[in-house]
FIKOLZA-1660 file (N, C-alpha, C; in steps of 0.1 Angstrom, whole numbers, plus 5000, padded with zeros to 4 digits):
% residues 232
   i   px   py   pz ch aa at
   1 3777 5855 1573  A  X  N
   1 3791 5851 1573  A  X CA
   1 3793 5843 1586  A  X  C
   2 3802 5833 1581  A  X  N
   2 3806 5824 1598  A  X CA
   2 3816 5831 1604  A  X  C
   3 3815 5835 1616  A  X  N
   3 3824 5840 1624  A  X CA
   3 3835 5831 1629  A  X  C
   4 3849 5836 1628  A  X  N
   4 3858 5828 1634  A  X CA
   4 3864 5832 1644  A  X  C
   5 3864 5841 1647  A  X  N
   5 3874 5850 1659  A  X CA
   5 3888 5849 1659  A  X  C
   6 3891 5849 1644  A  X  N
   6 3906 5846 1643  A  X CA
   6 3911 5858 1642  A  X  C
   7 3923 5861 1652  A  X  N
   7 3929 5875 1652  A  X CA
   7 3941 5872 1640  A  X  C
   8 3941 5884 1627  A  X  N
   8 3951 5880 1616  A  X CA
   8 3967 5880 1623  A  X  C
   9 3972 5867 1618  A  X  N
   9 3986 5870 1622  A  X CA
   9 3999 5878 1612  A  X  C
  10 3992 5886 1604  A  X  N
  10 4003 5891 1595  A  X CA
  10 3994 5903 1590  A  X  C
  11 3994 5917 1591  A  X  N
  11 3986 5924 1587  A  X CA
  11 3996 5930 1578  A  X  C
  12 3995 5936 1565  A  X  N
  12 4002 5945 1556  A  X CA
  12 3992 5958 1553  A  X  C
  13 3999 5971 1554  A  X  N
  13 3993 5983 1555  A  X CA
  13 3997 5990 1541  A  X  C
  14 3992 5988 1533  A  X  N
  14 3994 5998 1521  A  X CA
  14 3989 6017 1527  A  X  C
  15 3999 6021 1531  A  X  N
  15 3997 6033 1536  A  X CA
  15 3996 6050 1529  A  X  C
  16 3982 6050 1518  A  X  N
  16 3976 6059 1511  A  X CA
  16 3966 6073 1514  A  X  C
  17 3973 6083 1510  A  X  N
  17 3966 6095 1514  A  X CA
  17 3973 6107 1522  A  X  C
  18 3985 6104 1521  A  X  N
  18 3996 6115 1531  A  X CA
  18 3991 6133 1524  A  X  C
  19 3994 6128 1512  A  X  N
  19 3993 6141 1502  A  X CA
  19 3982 6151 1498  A  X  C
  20 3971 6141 1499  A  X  N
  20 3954 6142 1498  A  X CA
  20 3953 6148 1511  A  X  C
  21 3960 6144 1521  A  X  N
  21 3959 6150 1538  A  X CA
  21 3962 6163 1540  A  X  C
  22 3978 6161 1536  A  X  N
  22 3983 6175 1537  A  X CA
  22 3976 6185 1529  A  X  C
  23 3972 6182 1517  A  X  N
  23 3964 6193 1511  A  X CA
  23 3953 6199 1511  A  X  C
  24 3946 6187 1519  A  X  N
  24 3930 6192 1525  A  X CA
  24 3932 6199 1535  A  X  C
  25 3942 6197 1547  A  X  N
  25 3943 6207 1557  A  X CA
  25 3950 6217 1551  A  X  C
  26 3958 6224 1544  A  X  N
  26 3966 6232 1536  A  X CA
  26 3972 6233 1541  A  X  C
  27 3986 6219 1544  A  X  N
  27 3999 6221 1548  A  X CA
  27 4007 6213 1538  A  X  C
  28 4018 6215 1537  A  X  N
  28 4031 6211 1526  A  X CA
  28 4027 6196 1531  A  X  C
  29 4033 6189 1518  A  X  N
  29 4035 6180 1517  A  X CA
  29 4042 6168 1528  A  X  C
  30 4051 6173 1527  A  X  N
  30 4063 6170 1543  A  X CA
  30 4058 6167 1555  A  X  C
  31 4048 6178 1559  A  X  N
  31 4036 6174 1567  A  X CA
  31 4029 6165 1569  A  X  C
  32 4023 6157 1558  A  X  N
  32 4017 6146 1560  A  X CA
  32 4023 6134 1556  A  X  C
  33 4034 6135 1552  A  X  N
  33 4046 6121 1556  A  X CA
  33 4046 6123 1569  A  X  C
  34 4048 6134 1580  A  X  N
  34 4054 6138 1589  A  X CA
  34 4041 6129 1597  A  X  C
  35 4029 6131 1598  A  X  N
  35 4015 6128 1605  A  X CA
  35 4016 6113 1599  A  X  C
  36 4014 6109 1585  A  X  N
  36 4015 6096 1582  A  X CA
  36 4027 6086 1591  A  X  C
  37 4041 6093 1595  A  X  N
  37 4049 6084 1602  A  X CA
  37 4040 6081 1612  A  X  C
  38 4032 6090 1624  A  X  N
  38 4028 6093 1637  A  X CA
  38 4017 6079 1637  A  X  C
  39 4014 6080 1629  A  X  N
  39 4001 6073 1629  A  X CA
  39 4009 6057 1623  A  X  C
  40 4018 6055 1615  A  X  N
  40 4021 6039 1621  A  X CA
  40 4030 6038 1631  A  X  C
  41 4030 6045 1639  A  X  N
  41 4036 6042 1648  A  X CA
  41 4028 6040 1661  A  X  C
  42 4016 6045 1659  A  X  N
  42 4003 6045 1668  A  X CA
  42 4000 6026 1665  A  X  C
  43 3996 6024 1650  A  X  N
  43 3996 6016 1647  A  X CA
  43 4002 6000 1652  A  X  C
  44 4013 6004 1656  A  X  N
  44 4021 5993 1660  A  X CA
  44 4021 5987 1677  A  X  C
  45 4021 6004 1681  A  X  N
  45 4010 6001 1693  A  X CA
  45 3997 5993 1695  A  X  C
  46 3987 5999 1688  A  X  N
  46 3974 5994 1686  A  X CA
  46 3982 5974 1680  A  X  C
  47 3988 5974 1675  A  X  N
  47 3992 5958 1668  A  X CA
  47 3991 5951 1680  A  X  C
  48 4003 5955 1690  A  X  N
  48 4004 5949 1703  A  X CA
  48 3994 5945 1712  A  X  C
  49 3986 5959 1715  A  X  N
  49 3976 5957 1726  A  X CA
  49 3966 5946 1720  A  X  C
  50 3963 5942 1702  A  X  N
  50 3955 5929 1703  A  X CA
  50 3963 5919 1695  A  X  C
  51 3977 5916 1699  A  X  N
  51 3984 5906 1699  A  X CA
  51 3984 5900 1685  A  X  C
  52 3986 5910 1679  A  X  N
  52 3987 5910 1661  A  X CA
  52 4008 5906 1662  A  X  C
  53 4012 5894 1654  A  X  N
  53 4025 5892 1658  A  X CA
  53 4035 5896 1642  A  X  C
  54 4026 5897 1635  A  X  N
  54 4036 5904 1623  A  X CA
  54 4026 5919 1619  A  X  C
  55 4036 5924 1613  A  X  N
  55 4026 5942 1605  A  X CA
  55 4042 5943 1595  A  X  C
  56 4035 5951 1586  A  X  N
  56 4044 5951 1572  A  X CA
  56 4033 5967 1568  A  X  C
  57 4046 5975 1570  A  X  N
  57 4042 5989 1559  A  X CA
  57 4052 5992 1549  A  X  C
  58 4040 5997 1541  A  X  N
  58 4046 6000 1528  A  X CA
  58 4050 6010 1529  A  X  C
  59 4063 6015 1528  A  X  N
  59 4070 6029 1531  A  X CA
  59 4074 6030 1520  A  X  C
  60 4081 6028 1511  A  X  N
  60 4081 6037 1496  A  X CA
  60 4089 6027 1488  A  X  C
  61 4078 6028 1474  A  X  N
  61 4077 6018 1464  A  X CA
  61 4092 6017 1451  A  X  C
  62 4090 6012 1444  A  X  N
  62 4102 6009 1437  A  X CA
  62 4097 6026 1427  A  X  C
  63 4087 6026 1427  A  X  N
  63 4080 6036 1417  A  X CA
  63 4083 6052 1422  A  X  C
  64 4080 6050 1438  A  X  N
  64 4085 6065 1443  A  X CA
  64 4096 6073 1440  A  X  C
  65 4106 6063 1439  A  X  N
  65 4118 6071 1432  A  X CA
  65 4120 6079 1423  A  X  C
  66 4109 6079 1418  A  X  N
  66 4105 6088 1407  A  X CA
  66 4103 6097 1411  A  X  C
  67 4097 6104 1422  A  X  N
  67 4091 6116 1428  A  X CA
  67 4103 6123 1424  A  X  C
  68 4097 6138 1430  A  X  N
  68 4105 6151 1426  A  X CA
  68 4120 6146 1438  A  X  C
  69 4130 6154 1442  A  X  N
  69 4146 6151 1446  A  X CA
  69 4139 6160 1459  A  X  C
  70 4127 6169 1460  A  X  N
  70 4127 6174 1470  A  X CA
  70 4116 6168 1479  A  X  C
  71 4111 6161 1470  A  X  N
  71 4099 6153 1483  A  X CA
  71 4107 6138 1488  A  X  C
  72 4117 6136 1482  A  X  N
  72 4126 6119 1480  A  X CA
  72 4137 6127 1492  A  X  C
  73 4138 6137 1494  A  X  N
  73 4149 6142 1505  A  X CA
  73 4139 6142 1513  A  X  C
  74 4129 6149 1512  A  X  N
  74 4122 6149 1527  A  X CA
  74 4119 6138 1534  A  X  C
  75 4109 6130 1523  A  X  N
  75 4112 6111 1527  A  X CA
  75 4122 6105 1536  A  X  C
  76 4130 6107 1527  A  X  N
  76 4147 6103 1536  A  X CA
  76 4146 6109 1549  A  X  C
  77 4149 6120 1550  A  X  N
  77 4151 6124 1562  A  X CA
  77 4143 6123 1575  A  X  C
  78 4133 6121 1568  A  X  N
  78 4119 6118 1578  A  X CA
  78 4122 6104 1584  A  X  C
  79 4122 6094 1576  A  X  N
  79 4126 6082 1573  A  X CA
  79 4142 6080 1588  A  X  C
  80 4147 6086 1583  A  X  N
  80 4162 6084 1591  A  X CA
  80 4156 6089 1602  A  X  C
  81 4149 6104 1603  A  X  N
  81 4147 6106 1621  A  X CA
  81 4140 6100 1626  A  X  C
  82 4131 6091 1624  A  X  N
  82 4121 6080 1627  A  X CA
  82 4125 6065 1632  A  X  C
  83 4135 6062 1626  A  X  N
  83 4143 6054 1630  A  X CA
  83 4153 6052 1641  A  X  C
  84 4157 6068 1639  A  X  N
  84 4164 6070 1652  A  X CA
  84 4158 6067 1661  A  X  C
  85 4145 6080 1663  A  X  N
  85 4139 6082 1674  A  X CA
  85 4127 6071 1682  A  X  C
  86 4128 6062 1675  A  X  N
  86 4119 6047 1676  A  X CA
  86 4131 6036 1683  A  X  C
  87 4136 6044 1679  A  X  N
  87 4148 6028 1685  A  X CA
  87 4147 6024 1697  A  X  C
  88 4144 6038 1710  A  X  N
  88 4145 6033 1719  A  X CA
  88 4129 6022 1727  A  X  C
  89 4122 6025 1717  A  X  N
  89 4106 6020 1718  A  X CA
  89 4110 6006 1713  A  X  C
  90 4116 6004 1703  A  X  N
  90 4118 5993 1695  A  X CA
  90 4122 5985 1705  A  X  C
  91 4134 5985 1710  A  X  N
  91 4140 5975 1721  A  X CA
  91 4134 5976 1732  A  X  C
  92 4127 5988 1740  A  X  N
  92 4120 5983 1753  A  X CA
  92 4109 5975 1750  A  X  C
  93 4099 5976 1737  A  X  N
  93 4086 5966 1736  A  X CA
  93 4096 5955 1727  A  X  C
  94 4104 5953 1728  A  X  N
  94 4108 5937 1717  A  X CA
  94 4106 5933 1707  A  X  C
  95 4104 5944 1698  A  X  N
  95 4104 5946 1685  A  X CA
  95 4112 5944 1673  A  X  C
  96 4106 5933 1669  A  X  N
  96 4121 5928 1655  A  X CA
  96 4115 5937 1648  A  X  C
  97 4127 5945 1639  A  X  N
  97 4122 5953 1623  A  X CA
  97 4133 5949 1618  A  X  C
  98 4125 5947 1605  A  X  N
  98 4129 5944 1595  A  X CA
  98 4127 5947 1581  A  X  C
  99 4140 5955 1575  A  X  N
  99 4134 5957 1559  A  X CA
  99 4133 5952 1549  A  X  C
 100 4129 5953 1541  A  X  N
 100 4127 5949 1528  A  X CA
 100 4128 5957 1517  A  X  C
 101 4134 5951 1508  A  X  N
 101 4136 5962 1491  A  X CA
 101 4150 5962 1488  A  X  C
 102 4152 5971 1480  A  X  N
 102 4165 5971 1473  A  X CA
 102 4171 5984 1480  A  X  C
 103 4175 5979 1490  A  X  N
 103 4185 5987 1502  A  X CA
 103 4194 5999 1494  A  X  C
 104 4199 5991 1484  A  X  N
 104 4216 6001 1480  A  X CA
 104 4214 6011 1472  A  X  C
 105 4202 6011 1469  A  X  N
 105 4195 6023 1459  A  X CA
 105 4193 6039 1470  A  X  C
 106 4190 6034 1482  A  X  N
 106 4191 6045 1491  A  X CA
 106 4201 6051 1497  A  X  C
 107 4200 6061 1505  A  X  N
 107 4213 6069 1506  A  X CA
 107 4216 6064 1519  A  X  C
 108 4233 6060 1519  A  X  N
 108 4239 6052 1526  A  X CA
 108 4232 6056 1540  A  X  C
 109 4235 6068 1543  A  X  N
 109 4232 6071 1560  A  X CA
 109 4218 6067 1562  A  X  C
 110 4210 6066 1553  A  X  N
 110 4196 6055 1554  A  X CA
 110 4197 6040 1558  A  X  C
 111 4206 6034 1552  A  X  N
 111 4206 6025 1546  A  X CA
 111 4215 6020 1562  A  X  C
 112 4221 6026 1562  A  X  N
 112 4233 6023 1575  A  X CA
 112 4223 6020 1586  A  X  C
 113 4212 6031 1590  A  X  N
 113 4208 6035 1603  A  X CA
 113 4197 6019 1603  A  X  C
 114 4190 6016 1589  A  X  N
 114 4183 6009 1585  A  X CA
 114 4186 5997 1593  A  X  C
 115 4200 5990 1587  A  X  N
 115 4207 5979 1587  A  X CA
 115 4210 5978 1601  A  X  C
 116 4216 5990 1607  A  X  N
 116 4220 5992 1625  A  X CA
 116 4209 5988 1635  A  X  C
 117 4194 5991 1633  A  X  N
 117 4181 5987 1637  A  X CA
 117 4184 5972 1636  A  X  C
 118 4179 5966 1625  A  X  N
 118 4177 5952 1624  A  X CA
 118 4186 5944 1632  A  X  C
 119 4198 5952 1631  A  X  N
 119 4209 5940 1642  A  X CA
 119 4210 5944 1653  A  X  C
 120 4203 5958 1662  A  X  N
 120 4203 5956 1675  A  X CA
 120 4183 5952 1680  A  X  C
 121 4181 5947 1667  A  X  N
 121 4169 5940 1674  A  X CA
 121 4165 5928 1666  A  X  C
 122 4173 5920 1667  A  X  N
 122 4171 5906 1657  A  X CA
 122 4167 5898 1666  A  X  C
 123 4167 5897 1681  A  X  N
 123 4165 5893 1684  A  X CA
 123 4152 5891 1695  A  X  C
 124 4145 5905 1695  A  X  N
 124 4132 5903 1699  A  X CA
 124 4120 5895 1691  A  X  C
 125 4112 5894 1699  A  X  N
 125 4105 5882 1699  A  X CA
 125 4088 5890 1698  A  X  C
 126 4086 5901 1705  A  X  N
 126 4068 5901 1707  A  X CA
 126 4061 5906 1697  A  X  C
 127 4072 5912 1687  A  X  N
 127 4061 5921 1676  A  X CA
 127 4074 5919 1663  A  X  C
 128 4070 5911 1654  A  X  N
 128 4079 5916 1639  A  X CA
 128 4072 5926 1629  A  X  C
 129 4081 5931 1624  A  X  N
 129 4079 5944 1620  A  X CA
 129 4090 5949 1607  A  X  C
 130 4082 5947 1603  A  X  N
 130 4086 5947 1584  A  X CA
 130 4086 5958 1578  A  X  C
 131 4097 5969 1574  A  X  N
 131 4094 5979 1564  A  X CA
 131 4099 5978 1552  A  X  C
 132 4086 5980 1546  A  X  N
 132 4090 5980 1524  A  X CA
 132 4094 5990 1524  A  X  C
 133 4110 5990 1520  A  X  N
 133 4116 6003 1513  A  X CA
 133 4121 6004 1499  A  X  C
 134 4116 6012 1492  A  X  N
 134 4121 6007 1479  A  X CA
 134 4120 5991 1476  A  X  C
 135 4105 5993 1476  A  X  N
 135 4102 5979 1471  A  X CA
 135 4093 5978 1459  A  X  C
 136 4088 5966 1451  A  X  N
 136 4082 5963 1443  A  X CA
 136 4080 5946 1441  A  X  C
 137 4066 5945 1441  A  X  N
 137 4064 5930 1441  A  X CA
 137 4068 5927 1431  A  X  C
 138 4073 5931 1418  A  X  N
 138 4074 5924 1402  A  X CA
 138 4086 5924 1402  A  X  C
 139 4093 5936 1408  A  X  N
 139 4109 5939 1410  A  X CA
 139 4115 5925 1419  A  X  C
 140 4109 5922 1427  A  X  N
 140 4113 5911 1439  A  X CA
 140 4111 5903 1431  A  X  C
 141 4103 5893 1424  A  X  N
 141 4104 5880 1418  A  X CA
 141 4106 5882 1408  A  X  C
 142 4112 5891 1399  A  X  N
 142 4126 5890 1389  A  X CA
 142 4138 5887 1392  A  X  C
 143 4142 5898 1407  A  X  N
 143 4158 5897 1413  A  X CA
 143 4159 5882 1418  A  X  C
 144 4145 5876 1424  A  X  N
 144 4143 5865 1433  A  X CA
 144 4152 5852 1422  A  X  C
 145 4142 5852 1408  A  X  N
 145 4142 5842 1394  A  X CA
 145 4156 5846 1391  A  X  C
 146 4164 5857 1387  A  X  N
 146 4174 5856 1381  A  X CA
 146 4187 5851 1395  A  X  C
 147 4186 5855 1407  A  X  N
 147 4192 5848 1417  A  X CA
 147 4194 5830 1418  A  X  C
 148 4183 5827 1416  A  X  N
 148 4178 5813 1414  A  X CA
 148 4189 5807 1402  A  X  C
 149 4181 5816 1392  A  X  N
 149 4190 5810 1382  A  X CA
 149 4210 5804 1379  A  X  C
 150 4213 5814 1390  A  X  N
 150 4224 5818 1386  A  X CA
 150 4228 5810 1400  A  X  C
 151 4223 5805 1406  A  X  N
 151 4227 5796 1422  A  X CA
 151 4230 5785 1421  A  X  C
 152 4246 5780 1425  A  X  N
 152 4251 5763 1424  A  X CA
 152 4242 5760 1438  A  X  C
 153 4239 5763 1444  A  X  N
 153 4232 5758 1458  A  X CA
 153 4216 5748 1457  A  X  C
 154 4216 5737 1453  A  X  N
 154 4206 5731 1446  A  X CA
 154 4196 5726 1464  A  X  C
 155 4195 5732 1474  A  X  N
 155 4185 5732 1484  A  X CA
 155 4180 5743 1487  A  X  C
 156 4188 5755 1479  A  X  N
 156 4177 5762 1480  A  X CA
 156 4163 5769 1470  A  X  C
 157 4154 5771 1478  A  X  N
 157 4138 5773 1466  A  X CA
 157 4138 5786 1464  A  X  C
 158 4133 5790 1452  A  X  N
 158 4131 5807 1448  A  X CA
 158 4127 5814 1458  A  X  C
 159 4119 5809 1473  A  X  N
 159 4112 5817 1478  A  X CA
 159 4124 5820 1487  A  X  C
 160 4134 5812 1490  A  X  N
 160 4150 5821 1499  A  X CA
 160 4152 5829 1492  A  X  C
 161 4154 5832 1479  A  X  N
 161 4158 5842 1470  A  X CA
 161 4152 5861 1471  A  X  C
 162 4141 5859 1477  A  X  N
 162 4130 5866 1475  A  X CA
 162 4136 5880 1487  A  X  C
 163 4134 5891 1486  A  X  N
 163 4136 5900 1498  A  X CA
 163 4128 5898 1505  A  X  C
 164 4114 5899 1504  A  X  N
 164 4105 5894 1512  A  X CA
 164 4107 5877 1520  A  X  C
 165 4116 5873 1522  A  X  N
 165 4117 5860 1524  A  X CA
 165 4112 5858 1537  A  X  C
 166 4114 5862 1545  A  X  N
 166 4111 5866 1559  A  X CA
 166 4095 5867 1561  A  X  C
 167 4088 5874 1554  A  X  N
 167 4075 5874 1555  A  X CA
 167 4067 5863 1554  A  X  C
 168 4060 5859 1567  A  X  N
 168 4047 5851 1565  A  X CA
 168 4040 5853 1555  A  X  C
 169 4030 5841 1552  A  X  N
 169 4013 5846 1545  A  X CA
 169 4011 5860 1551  A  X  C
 170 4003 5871 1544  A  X  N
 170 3995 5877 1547  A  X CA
 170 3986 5875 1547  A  X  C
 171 3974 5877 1561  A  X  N
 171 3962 5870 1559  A  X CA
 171 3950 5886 1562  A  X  C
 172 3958 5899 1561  A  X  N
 172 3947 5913 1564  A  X CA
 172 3956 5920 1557  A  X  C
 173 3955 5925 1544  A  X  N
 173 3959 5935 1533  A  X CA
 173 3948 5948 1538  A  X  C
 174 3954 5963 1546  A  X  N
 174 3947 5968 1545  A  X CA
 174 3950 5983 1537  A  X  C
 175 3941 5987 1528  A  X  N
 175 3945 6003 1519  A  X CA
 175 3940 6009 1525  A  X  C
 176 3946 6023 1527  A  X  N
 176 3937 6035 1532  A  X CA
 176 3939 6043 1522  A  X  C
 177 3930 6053 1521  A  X  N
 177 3931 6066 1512  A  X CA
 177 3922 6059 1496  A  X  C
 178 3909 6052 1497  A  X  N
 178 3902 6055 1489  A  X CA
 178 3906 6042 1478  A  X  C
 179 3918 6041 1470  A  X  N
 179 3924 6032 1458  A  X CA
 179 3917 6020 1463  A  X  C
 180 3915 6012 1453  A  X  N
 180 3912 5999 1457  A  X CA
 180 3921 5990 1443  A  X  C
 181 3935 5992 1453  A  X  N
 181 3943 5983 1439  A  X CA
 181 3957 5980 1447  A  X  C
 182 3964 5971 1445  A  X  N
 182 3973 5961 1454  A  X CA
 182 3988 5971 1454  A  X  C
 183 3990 5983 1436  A  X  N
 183 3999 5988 1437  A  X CA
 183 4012 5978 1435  A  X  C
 184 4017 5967 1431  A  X  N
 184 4027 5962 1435  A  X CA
 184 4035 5957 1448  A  X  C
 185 4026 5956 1455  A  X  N
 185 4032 5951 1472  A  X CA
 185 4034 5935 1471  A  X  C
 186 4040 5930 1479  A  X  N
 186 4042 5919 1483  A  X CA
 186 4035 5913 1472  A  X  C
 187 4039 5905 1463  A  X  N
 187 4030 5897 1454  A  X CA
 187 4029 5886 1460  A  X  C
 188 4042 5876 1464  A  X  N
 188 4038 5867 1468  A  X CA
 188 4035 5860 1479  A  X  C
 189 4031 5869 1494  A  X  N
 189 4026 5867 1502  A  X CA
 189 4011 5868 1504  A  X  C
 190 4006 5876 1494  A  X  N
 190 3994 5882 1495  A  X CA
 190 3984 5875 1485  A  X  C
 191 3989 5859 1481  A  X  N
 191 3978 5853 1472  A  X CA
 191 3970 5848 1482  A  X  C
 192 3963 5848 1496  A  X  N
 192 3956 5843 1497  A  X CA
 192 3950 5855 1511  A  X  C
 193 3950 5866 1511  A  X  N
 193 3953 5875 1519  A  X CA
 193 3940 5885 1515  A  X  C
 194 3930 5886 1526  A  X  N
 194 3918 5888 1529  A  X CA
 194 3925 5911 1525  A  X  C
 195 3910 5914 1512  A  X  N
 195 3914 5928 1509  A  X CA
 195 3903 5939 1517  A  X  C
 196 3909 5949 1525  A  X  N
 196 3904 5956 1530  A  X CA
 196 3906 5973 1526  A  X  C
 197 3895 5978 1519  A  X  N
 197 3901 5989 1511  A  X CA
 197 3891 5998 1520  A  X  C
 198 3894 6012 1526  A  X  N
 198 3886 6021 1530  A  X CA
 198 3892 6037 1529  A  X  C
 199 3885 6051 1522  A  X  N
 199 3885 6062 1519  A  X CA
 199 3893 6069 1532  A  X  C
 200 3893 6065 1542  A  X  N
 200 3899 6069 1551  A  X CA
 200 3916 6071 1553  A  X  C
 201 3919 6084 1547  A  X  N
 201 3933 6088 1546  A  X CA
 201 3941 6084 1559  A  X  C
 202 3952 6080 1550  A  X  N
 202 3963 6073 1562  A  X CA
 202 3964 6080 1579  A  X  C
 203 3969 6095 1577  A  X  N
 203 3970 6100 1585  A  X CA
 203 3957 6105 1598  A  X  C
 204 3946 6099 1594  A  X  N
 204 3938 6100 1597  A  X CA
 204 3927 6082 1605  A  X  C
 205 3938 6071 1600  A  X  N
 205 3938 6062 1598  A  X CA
 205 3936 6060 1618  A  X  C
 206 3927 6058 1623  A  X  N
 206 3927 6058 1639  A  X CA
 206 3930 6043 1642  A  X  C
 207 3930 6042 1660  A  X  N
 207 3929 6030 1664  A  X CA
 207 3912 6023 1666  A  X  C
 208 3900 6034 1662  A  X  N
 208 3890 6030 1658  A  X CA
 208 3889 6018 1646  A  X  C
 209 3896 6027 1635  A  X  N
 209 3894 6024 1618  A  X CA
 209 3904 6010 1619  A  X  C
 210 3913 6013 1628  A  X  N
 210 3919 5999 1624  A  X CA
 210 3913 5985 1635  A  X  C
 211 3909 5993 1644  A  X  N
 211 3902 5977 1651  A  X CA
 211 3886 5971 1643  A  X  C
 212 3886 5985 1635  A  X  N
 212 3873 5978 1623  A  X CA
 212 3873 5969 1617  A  X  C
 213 3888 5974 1609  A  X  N
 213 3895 5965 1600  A  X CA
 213 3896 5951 1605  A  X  C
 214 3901 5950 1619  A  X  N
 214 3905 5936 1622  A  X CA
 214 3889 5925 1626  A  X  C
 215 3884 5934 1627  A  X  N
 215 3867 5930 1630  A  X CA
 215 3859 5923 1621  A  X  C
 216 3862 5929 1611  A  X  N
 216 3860 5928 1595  A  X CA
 216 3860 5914 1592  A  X  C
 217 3880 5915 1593  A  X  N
 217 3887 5903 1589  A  X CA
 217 3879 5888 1597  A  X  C
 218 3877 5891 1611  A  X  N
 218 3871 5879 1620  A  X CA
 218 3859 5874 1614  A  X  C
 219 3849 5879 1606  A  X  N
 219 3833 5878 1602  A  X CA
 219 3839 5871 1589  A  X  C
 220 3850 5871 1586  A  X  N
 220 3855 5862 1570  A  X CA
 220 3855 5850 1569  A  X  C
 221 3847 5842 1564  A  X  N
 221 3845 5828 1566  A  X CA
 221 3864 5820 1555  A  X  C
 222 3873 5820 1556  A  X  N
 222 3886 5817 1550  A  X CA
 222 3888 5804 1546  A  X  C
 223 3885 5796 1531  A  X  N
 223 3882 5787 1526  A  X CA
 223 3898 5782 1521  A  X  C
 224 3904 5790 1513  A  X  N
 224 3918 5788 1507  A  X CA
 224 3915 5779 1498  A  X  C
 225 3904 5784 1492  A  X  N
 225 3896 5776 1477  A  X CA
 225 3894 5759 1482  A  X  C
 226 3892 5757 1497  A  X  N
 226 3881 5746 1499  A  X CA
 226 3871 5747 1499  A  X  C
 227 3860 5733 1507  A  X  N
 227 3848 5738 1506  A  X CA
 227 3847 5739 1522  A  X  C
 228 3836 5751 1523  A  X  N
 228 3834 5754 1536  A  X CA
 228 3827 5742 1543  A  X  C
 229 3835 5742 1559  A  X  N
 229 3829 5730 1566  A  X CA
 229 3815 5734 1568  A  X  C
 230 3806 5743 1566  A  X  N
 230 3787 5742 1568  A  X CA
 230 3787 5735 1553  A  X  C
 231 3793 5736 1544  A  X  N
 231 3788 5734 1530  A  X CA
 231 3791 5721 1525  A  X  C
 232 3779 5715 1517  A  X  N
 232 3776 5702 1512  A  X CA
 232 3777 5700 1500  A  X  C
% end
């Protein structure tokens, strides 16, 4: 493979195996959302120190909603104290966050704390930082098309419509916890977005496993369906 040394500038974390965790150590469920927060937040650390300028985690799907009312409460709440208690990290490292998904589906005091983030950090600059909540890539470019449809505003393109609008290319899609399948994330950032699938549960997901991952990514020769400059 040709080496490029290109550090990804948009990584997306499909973040798999919370449950498989907590049950191999034989602790509740709650637990290993509780360890899976810990660990992207290590994550975002590790983002910085090699100057990775976007990360997008998948925090819970259009599909989750489905879960039981008692694992969707713990979610939440986990969710809201994480937010809180990051805030003050958020603004001392300059951390834009930003969500994504169908906000209003969540419970307000989520939704509130959510929205309160984004606008006391809209304006940092060193690290953007994307959370999918209640999201779904098929769900997003249906709301995106019927938005479109229905818009006298003729400058703007389907891709302003999109929740994801904000989001760069993804150029490092990485799965943990074994699956080797996209799940409905980001559809349309991730057409040309290098796949990295590894059995290593989220919560267990180190700053080893993830500087692998980005190692990986560098040995990828990245064509975007040209022909490679060695190739005749």
């Amino acid at each position: 493979m040709k080496i490029t040394k290109n550090i990804p500038n948009h990584i997306a974390i499909i973040m798999d195996g919370n449950g498989t965790w907590s049950k191999k150590n034989n602790l509740k469920r709650k637990e290993g959302h509780e360890a899976g927060v810990k660990t992207a937040r290590k994550i975002i650390s590790y983002s910085q120190e090699r100057g990775i300028k976007n990360i997008t985690f998948f925090a819970l799907s259009n599909e989750n909603l489905s879960r039981s009312k008692i694992e969707l409460k713990n979610l939440f709440d986990i969710f809201f104290y994480s937010f809180s208690k990051e805030k003050n990290y958020l603004i001392e490292n300059k951390i834009k966050i930003k969500f994504i998904g169908n906000l209003k589906k969540l419970p307000k005091k989520l939704r509130d704390n959510a929205l309160e983030l984004e606008e006391e950090t809209k304006k940092h600059k060193n690290l953007n930082l994307f959370i999918a909540l209640n999201y779904g890539g098929k769900q997003d470019l249906k709301q995106a098309a019927k938005k479109l449809a229905a818009s006298t505003k003729k400058s703007l393109n389907f891709e302003s419509f999109l929740y994801s609008k904000d989001l760069p290319e993804v150029d490092l899609l990485i799965r943990t916890g074994g699956y080797k399948r996209l799940s409905n994330f980001i559809l349309w950032q991730i057409s040309y977005a290098e796949l990295y699938f590894t059995d290593i549960l989220w919560p267990s997901f180190d700053k080893k496993q993830f500087f692998k991952a980005i190692k990986w990514y560098e040995t990828v020769n990245r064509k975007f369906g040209k022909t490679a400059n060695n190739e005749s």
